[in-house]
MIDO-564882 format. One record per residue (C-alpha): residue number from 0; x, z, y. Coordinates in Angstrom, 1 decimal, always signed. Layout:
+-----+--------+--------+--------+
:   k :     xx :     zz :     yy :
+-----+--------+--------+--------+
: NUM :      X :      Z :      Y :
...
+-----+--------+--------+--------+
! end
This chain:
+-----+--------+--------+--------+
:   k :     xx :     zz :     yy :
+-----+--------+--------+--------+
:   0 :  +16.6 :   +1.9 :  -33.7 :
:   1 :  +19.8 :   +3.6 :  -33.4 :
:   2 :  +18.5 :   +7.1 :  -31.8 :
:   3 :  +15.1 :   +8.0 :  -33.0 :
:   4 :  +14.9 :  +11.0 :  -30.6 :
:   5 :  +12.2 :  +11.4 :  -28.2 :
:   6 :  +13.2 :   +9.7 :  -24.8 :
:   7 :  +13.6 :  +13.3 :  -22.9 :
:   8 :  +16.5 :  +14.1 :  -25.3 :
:   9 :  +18.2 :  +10.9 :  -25.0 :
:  10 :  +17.8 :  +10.9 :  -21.4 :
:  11 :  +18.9 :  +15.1 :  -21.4 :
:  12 :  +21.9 :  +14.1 :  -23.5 :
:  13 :  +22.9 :  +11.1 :  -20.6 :
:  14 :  +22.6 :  +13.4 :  -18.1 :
:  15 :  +24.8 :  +16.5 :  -19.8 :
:  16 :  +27.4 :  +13.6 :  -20.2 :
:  17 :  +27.3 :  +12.4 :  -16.9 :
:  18 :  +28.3 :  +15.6 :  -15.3 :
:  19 :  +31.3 :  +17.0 :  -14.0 :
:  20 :  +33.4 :  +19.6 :  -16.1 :
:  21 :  +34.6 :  +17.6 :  -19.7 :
:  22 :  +37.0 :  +15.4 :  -18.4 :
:  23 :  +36.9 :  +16.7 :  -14.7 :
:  24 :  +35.7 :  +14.9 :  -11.6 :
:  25 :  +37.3 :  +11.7 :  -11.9 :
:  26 :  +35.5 :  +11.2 :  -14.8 :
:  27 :  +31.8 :  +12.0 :  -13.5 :
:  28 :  +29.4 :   +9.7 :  -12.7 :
:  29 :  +27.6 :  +12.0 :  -10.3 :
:  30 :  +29.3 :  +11.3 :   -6.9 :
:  31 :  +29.2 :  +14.4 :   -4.0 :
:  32 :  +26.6 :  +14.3 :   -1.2 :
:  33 :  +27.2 :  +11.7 :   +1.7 :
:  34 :  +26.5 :  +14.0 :   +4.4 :
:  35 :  +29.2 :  +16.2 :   +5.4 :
:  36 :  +27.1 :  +18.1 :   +8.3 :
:  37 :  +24.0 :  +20.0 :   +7.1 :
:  38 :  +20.5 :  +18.6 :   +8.3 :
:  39 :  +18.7 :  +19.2 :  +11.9 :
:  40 :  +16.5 :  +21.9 :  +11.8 :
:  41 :  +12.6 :  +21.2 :  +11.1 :
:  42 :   +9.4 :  +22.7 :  +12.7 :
:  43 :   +7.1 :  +24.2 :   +9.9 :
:  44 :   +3.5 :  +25.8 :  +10.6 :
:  45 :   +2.7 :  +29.1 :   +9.6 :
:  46 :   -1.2 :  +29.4 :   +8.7 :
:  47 :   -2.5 :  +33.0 :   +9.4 :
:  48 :   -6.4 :  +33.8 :   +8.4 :
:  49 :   -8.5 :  +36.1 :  +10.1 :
:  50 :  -12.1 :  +36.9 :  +10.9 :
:  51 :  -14.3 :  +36.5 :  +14.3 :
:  52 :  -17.4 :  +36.6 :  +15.2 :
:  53 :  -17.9 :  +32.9 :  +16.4 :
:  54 :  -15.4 :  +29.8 :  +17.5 :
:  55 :  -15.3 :  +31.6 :  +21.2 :
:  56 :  -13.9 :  +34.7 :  +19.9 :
:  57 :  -11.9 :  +33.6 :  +17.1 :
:  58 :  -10.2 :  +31.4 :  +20.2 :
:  59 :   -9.6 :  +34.4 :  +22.4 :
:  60 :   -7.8 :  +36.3 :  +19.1 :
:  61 :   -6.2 :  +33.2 :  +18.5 :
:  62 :   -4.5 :  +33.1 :  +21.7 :
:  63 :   -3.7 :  +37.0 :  +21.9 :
:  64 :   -1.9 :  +36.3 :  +18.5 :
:  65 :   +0.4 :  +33.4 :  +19.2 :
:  66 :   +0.9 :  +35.0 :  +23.0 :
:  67 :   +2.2 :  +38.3 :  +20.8 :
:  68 :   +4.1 :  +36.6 :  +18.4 :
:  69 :   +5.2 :  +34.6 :  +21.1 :
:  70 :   +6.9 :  +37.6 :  +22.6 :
:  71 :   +8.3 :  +39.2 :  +19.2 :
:  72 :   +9.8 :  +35.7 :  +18.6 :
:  73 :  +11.0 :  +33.8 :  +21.5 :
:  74 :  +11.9 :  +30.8 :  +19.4 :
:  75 :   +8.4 :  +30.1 :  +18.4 :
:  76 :   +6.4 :  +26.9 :  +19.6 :
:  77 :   +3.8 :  +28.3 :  +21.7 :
:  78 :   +2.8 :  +25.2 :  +22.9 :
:  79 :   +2.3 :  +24.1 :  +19.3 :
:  80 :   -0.6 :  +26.7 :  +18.3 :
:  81 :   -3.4 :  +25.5 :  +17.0 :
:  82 :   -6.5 :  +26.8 :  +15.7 :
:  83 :   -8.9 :  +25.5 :  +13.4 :
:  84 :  -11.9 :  +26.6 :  +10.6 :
:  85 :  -10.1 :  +28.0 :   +7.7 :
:  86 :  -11.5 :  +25.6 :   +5.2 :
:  87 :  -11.0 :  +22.5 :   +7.8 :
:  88 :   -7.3 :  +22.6 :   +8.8 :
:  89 :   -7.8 :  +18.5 :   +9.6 :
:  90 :  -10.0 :  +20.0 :  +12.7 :
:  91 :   -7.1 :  +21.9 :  +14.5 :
:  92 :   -8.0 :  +22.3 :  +18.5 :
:  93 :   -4.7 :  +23.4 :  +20.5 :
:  94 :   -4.7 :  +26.8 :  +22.2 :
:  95 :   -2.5 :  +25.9 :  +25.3 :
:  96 :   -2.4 :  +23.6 :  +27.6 :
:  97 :   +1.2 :  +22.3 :  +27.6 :
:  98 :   +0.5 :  +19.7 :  +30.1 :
:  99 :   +4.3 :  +18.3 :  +31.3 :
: 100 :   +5.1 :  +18.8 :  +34.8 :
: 101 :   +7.6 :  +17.2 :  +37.5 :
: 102 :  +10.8 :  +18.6 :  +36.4 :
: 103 :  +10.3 :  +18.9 :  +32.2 :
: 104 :   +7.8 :  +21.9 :  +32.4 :
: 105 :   +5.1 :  +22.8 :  +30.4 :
: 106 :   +2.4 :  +24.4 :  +31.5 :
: 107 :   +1.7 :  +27.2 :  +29.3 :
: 108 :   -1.3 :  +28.5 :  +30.2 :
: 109 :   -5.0 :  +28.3 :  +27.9 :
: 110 :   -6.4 :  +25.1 :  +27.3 :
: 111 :   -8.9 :  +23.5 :  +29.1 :
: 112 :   -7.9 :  +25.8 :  +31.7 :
: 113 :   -9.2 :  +25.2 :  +35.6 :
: 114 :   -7.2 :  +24.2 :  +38.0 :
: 115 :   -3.5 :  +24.8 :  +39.1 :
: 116 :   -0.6 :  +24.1 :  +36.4 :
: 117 :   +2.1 :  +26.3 :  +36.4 :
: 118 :   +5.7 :  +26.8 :  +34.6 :
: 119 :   +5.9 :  +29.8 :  +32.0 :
: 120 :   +7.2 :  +33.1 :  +33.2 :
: 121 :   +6.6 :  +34.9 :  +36.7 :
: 122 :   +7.6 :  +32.6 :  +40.3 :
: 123 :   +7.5 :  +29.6 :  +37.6 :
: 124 :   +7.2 :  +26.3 :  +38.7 :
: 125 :   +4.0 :  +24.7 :  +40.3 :
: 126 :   +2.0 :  +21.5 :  +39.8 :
: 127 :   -1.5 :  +19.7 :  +40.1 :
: 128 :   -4.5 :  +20.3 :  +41.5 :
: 129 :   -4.3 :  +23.7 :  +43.6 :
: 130 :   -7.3 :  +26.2 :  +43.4 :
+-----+--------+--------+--------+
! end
């Protein structure tokens, strides 16, 4: 065997010459990315832990908090917030409703809520079952 190195250094010393900078770029064997524009943004979940009493109250904090947030944060998925047990995040219960309506809308009130549908902010749009 020509090089009785461990495999990490041969590989290491492959990769050093591979690389940009000796001869310059023509010479590497590393080519630049493909993409020229920069990736779509992504949606990421942030997990925050807090006590209640029982599942009906840690609901009605749950909601407070992503209703606050919500308003610090305008770009934040509201319809997205879930809630779950902190040691079972595969059992995740939504906290709004977000059912679609006529023109796009979501309807952003609680969850299981009775009755009428209707579009976020004040005079918003109307659908469903009436009260």
């Amino acid at each position: 065997m020509r090089d009785n190195r461990t495999p990490h250094w041969r590989q290491r010393r492959l990769v050093s010459g591979l690389a940009p900078g000796r001869g310059g770029p023509e010479e590497s064997g590393i080519a630049p990315p493909r993409r020229a524009v920069s990736r779509p943004p992504r949606f990421f979940t942030v997990h925050l832990g807090f006590e209640a009493a029982g599942p009906a109250d840690a609901r009605e904090l749950a909601v407070g908090y992503a209703e606050a947030l919500s308003l610090l944060r305008p770009e934040l998925a509201l319809g997205a917030a879930a809630l779950s047990p902190a040691d079972a995040w595969h059992r995740a219960e939504r906290l709004f409703c977000g059912a679609i309506g006529p023109d796009g809308e979501r309807c952003a009130d609680v969850a299981d809520h009775p009755g009428f549908h209707h579009a976020p902010g004040l005079g918003g749009l109307g659908w469903g079952d009436g009260d």
